[in-house]
N, C-alpha and C positions, 0 to 999 in steps of 0.2 A: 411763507414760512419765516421769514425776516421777520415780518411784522411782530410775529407771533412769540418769538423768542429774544428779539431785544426787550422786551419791557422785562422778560426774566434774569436775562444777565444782569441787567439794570439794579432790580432788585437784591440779588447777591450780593454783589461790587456795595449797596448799603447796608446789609445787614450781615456781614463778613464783619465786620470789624466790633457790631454792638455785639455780637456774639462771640466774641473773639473776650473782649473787655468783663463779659460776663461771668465766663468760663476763669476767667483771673480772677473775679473777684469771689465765685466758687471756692478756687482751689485756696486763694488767701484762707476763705473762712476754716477750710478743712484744714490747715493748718495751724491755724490761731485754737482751733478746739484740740487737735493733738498734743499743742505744746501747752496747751492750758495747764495742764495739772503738774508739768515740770515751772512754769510761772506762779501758781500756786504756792506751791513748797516752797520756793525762789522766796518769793513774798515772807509767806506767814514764819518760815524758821531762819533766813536770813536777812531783809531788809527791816522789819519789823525789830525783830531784837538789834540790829546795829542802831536805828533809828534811836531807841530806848537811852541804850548807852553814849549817844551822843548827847543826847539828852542829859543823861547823868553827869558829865563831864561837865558842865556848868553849874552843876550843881553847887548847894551849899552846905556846911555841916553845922549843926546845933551846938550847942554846949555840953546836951546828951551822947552827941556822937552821932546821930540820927541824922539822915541827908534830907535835908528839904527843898522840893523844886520851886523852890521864893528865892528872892534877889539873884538872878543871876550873874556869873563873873568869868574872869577867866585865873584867880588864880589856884585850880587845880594844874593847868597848865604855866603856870609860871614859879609854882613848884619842882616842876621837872629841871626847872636848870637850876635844884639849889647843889651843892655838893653831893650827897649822899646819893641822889638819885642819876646825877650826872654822873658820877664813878661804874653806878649800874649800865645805863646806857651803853658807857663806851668800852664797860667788858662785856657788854653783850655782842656789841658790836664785834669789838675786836675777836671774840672769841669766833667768832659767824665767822668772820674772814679768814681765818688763819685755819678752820677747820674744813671752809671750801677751798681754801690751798693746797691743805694736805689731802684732801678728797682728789681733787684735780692731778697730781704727781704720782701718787698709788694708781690712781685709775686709770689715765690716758695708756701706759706701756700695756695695763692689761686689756683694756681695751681694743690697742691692736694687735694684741698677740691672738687673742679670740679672735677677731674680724677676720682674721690671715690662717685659720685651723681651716680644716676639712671640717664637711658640714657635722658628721659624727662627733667632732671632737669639741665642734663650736657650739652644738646644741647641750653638750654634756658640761660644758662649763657655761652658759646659761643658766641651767637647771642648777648649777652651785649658787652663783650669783642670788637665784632666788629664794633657795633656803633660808634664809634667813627669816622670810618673809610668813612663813610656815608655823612661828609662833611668836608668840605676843610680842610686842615691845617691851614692853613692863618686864617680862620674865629673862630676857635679856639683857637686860640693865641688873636685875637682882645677881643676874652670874655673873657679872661683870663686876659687882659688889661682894661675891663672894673670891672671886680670882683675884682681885684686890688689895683685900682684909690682912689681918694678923695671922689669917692661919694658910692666906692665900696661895695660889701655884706662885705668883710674881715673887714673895716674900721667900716663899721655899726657895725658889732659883736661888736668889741673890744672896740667903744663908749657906746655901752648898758649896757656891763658887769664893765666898770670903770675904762679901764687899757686908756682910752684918746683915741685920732685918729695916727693911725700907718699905714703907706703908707707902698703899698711894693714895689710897680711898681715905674721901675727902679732902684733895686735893683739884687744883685747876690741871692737873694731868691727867688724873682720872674723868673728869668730865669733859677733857678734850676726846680721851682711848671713847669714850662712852657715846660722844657725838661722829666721832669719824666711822666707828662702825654701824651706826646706827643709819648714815646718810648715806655712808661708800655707793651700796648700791643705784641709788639716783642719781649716783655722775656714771658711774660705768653704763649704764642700758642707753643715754642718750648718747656716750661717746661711741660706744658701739654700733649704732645705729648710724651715726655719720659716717663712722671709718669706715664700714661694710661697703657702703654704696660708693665711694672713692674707687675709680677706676684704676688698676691694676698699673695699668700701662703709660701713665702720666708720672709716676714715685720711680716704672724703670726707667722712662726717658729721663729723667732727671741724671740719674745715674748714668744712664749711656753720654750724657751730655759731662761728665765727669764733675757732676755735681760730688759732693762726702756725704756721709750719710747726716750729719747736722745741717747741712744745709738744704738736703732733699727733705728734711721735717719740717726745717725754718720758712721753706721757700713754697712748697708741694702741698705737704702730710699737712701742716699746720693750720693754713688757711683753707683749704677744702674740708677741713674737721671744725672749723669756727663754731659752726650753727648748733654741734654738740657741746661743747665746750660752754659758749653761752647758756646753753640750754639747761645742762648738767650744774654748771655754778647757781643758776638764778634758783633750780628743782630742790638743792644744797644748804645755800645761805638764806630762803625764807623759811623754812623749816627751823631750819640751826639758830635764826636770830630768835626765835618766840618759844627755843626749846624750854619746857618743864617737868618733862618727868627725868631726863639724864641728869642735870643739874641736883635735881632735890634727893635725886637715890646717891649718887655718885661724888657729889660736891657736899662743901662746907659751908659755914656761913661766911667764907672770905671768899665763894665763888656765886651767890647769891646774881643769878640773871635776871633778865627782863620778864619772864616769863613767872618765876618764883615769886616775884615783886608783885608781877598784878595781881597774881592769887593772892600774893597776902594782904595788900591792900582792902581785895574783898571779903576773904574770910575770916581774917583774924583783927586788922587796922579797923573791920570796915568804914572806911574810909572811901567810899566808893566813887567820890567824882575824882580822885586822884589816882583811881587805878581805871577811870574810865578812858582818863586825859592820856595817861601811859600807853594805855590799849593803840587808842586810836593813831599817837604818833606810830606804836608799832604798825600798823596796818599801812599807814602811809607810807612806809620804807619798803614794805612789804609790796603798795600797790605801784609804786616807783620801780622795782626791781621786777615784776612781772608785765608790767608794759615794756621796760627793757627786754626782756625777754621775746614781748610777739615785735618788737620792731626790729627786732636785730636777728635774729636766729629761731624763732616758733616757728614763722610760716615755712621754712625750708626742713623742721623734721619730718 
C-alpha cells in the first residue's frame, strides 16, 4: 500500500503549485476583463484628450491666429510669468487658500457639534448638509446673484439699518460668499467623518487630566481629526483653485480666475497653446495637492 500511494503524493506536492499559479493567472485574466471597460473610458475620455492638450501647449500660433503643430516651443509657457497672467495665478491662488480657511473655521465647530448629537439629530443634519446638493450649481450661484444685486436681500438689509445701498455682486467678496458655499460641504462630510470615529474617552481623559478645553483640541481633538482636515482642505482647494462658473456669475473683470482665463484663452483669445500651458500648470498643483492628500491623511478616511 506504500508503494502505491507515494508516487501519488509525489505527484500532488508537483502539481499543487502549477495549479495554484494557474488559477492566478485565471483570476488576473477575469479581472483585467472586468476592469476593461472602466480602462477604456480611462483611456478614450481622459488620457487621450490630456495627451491632445499637452500636445497643444507647444504649440504655435500663425499670424491668422490659427495654432499650428510646427515648430515647437515653449513659449506658451513662458507666457505665464508675464504680469497679467501672474496677477491671475496668484489670485487664484490666493483666493483657493483663503476660501479653504474659511471653509475649514465654519466647518470644524459644526462638524463636532453633529459627530457629538444623538444619532436622530446627527442624521437630520446630515440630510441639511446635503441639500445643497439637491440642485444644480449653476442655479445656486444665479441666487446668489440675485441676493447680491441692486435689488438684493443684502442691499435691502444694509438700506434698512442706515449704512446706504452697498452692492457686492461683482465683486472679490461675492465670489468669495459664492465659493465658500459652494465647497463648505466638502470640508464638513470629511471632518465629520474623522471626529465621529474619535473615541469619546481619550477628549474626557484629557479633561480629567485637568487639561482646558483649548488645549484638550490642541492636544486631543486636533490631531486625531488631522486625516479629515487634510482631507477636507485638499476635497476644498482643488475644486476652488480651477473654479469657473462662481467666478464668471458672481465676479468682475477685476476678479477674473484661473479657470475664466483658460476658457477665454479657448473661446474667445483662441489662443489655444497658452490656455493649454495654463491648464496643465493648473492640473500640476492640482496633482501635487492630491498626492498630498493619499500620503498624509486618504488612506486613514
Amino acid at each position: 500500500m506504500t508503494l502505491v500511494h507515494e508516487p501519488d503524493v509525489d505527484a500532488a506536492k508537483v502539481a499543487t503549485p502549477k495549479l495554484e499559479r494557474a488559477a492566478e493567472r485565471a483570476k488576473s485574466r477575469r479581472g483585467f476583463l472586468l476592469a476593461l471597460p472602466a480602462y477604456s473610458y480611462l483611456i478614450l475620455f481622459f488620457a487621450i484628450p490630456l495627451v491632445i492638450v499637452f500636445i497643444y501647449s507647444f504649440a504655435t500660433r500663425n499670424r491668422f491666429g490659427s495654432t499650428e503643430l510646427s515648430g515647437w516651443n515653449l513659449d506658451s509657457y513662458r507666457k505665464l510669468g508675464e504680469p497679467l497672467v501672474r496677477d491671475i495665478l496668484y489670485r487664484s491662488l490666493w483666493m483657493a487658500l483663503l476660501t479653504t480657511l474659511i471653509c475649514l473655521v465654519v466647518a470644524y465647530p459644526f462638524a463636532y457639534y453633529m459627530a457629538t448629537r444623538p444619532p436622530v439629530v446627527r442624521n437630520l443634519m446630515l440630510v441639511f448638509v446635503m441639500i445643497p446638493f439637491w440642485s444644480n450649481f449653476l442655479v445656486r450661484n444665479f441666487a446668489w446673484r440675485v441676493l447680491l444685486g441692486n435689488d438684493g436681500l443684502f442691499t435691502n438689509i444694509t438700506e434698512a439699518i442706515g449704512l446706504g445701498e452697498n452692492e457686492l455682486l461683482f465683486t472679490a467678496s461675492a465670489v468669495m460668499i459664492g465659493l465658500v458655499y459652494g465647497f463648505l460641504p466638502f470640508m464638513i462630510l470629511p471632518l465629520y467623518a474623522a471626529i465621529e470615529r474619535i473615541d469619546r474617552s481619550l477628549i474626557e481623559a484629557g479633561r480629567d487630566l485637568y487639561a482646558s478645553g483649548f488645549q484638550t483640541f490642541r492636544r486631543v481633538l486636533l490631531p486625531l481629526s488631522m486625516p479629515g482636515v487634510i482631507g477636507g482642505s485638499i476635497l476644498v482647494f482643488v475644486p476652488s483653485l480651477g473654479a469657473y462658473v462662481t467666478p464668471e456669475i458672481l465676479g468682475g473683470a477685476k476678479t477674473t480666475l484661473l479657470g475664466s482665463f483658460i476658457v477665454t484663452q479657448f473661446l474667445t483669445a483662441r489662443n489655444w497653446p497658452l490656455g493649454a500651458s495654463a491648464s496643465f500648470v493648473l492640473m500640476a498643483v492640482m496633482l501635487v495637492a492630491t498626492l498630498v492628500y493619499f500620503r498624509t491623511g486618504g488612506r486613514n478616511l
